[in-house]
C-alpha angles and dihedrals in degrees: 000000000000122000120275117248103209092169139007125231121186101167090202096062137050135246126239116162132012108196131179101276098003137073100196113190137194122245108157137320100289104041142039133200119238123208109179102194132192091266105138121197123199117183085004091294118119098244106217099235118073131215111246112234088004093114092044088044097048086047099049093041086043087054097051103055090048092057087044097058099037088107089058104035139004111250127197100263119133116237095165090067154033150209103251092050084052098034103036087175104106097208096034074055102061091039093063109027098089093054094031121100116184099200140167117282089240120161115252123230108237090241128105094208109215131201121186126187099161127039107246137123122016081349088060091048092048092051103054087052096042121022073235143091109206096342088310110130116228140196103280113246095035114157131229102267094029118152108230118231088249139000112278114198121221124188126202135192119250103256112219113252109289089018125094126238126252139241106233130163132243099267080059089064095044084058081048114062104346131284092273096048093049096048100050086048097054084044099050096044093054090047097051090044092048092051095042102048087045086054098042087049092055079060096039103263118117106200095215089193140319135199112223124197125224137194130176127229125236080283106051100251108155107232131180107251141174104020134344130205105340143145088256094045099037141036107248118188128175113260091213096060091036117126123152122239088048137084087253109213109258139192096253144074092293080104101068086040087059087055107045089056087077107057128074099260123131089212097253126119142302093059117206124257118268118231134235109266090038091046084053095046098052092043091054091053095054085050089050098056092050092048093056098037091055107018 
């Protein structure tokens, strides 16, 4: 097992912003470095034990899915420019260049754009109080794990850090950033999910549902930007164990979830230590849902 990357450290950039999961740097005014680490959140708390190989596995998924959809939409990925012209340092370089994604400075829309094609999660708990998932009717009887006739798509609003994002409909999104915008975005979001969960299925991932983010150019053209269909960003889950009416396993951190919610902890920080075994399995499954989705 491959050493774990809590944080990044390139002495030649700054900075500007350590996420959960993301160390985002400066390198001039059009582009920014991206360094995704093995920091693993779980109810929104840094948990301090990191996943070996998780920040290498969401980038290259995340590549590949951006590579896969060009044709369809722009995405954030630098072409004017390359590592070694931003890490000189031959063997930094090489430590980071497998998590490491140089992209366009774009601005981002203030929109998490959701697709769901099961009923699972907060959809599942709405729901059950309301017949409905963010104020969208459903066929009455439906079961946890269900998958819906069609892909619904539900937005949400970026929360501010520390804070949790919002459930919020459609004509939200229109206040937000114009009729146009918002509707390109809902469309695009549904058409990328559908052909990416038709595609994941073919290889025994059922992509249950995913949130996507989005920015605009200096000329307004929409592009897919941060991460895209990964174990981080989506809810995978393997096609041969799957039965509806019941939580099905999945290749993401639901694991260590599963496991935190035995222990006597009230979900602030700071989060308790994994341990071993839990910190490998999760790991494999990350690894495994990379392996079947490129290989």
């Amino acid at each position: 097992m491959t050493s774990a990357l809590f944080d990044s450290h390139i002495p030649n950039l700054p900075l500007i912003h350590r996420g959960k999961v993301r160390d985002i740097y400066g390198v001039d005014d059009r582009h920014l470095l991206i360094v995704t680490t093995d920091r693993l959140s779980a109810f929104d708390v840094i948990l301090p034990t990191a996943i070996p190989g998780k920040g290498e596995v969401l980038t290259q998924t995340a590549l590949f899915w951006f590579r896969r959809f060009e044709g369809l939409i722009p995405n954030h990925l630098a072409t004017d420019l390359t590592l070694e012209e931003v890490i000189p340092d031959a063997k930094l370089r090489a430590e980071l260049a497998p998590r490491t994604m140089l992209v366009k400075k774009l601005k981002a829309l203030p929109i998490e754009a959701i697709a769901r094609g099961y009923l699972i999660g907060s959809g599942w708990k709405d729901y059950q109080a309301t017949g409905k998932v963010c104020g969208i009717p459903l066929p009455a009887g439906l079961r946890l794990a269900d998958r819906l006739p069609e892909p619904i798509y539900t937005p949400s609003s970026k929360a501010q850090v520390g804070e949790h994002d919002e459930n919020i409909d459609f004509d939200a999104t229109v206040k937000l950033v114009g009729p146009e915008l918002a509707a390109q975005v809902r469309d695009m979001t549904l058409r990328i999910y559908k052909e990416a969960a038709g595609y994941a299925l073919q290889r025994g991932i059922i992509i249950a549902d995913t949130k996507f983010e989005f920015g605009v150019d200096e000329h307004g053209t929409l592009h897919l930007i941060d991460e895209a269909l990964t174990p981080d960003s989506s809810r995978f889950w393997p096609a041969d164990t799957y039965a509806p009416g019941s939580s099905p396993d999945s290749f993401d951190k639901q694991f260590v979830r599963d496991w935190l919610e035995t222990l006597d902890w009230d979900k602030t920080p700071p989060g308790p230590e994994v341990p071993p075994e839990i910190v490998e399995r999760t790991a494999a499954k990350y690894r495994e849902a990379l392996r079947r989705l490129t290989a």
